[in-house]
Structures are given as C-alpha cells and as structure tokens.
C-alpha positions in Angstrom: 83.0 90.9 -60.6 80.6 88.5 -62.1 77.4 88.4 -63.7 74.4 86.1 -62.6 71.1 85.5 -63.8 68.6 85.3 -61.0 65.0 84.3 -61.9 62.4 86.3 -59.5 58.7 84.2 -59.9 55.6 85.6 -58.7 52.7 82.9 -58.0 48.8 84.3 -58.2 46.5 82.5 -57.3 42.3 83.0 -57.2 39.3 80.4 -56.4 36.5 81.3 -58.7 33.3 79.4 -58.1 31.0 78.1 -61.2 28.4 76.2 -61.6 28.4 74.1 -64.5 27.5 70.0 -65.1 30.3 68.7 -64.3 34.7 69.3 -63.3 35.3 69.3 -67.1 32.9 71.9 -68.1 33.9 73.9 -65.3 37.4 74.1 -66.0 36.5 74.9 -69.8 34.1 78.0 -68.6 36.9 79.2 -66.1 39.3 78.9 -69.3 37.6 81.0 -71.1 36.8 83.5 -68.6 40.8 84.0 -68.4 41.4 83.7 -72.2 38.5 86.5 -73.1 39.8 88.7 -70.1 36.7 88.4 -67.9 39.2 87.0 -65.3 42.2 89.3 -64.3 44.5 88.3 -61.9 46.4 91.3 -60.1 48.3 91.9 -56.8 45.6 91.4 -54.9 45.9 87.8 -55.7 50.0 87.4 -54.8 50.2 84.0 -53.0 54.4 83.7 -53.2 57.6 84.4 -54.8 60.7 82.5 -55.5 63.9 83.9 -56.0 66.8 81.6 -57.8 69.3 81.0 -59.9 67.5 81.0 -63.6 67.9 78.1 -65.3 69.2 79.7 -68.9 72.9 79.5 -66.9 74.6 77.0 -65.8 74.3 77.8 -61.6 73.2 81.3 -62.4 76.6 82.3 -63.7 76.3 84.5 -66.9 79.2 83.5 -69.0 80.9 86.8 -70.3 80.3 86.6 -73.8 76.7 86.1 -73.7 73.8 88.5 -74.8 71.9 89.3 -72.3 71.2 93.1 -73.6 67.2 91.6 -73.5 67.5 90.9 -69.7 66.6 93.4 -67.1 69.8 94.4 -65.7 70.0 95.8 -61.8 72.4 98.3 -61.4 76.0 97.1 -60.7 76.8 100.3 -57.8 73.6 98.8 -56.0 74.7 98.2 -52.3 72.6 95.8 -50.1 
C-alpha cells in the first residue's frame, strides 16, 4: 500500500466592527485585538474546509524513506 500526505485546512472567519479614523487604524486596533488575545476565533466561526494533497509531496505521495514520525498518522486498518 502507499502512503500520502493529505493537508485538511480549516478557514474562520469573523467581522468585527470598530470605530477608529480611518481603514489603517482600524486594521492596526483589530491586529492587536488578535495578537493580545481579546479576539478568539473558535468553531463557532468555521466558514470552510479544504481537503488535498499537501504540498510537502510531490502529488501527495509520501516517498518511503521519508520522516514523517511528526505527522499525524490515521490508522492504516481504517475502512471507509
């Protein structure tokens, strides 16, 4: 059997409203809102995932002699 590397991306998304002078400084506040933790996105805020090949291997294929002991690995015996 082969071994592929399939990248699974989750997309959150949230619309905060500020009031500041102008775009720039809005974006800056809304930065550091996220940076310092104020802002949290969680699941509430899922807007899409995407499910593909990652790009670390050539068309997903994991060549046998790589590492990939750091990767979350899903159970070979898994049926679908």
């Amino acid at each position: 059997m082969m071994r592929f590397g399939i990248k699974v991306e989750e997309i959150l998304s949230r619309t905060v409203i500020v009031e500041a002078e102008d775009l720039d400084k809005a974006m800056e506040k809304v930065r550091e809102a996220v940076k310092s933790s104020e802002i949290i996105l969680d699941a509430d805020d899922y807007v899409a995932r995407e499910i593909e090949p990652c790009d670390n291997f050539v068309g997903g294929i994991v060549p046998s002699e790589a590492d990939v002991s750091f990767y979350w690995h899903l159970r070979a015996d898994r049926t679908l």
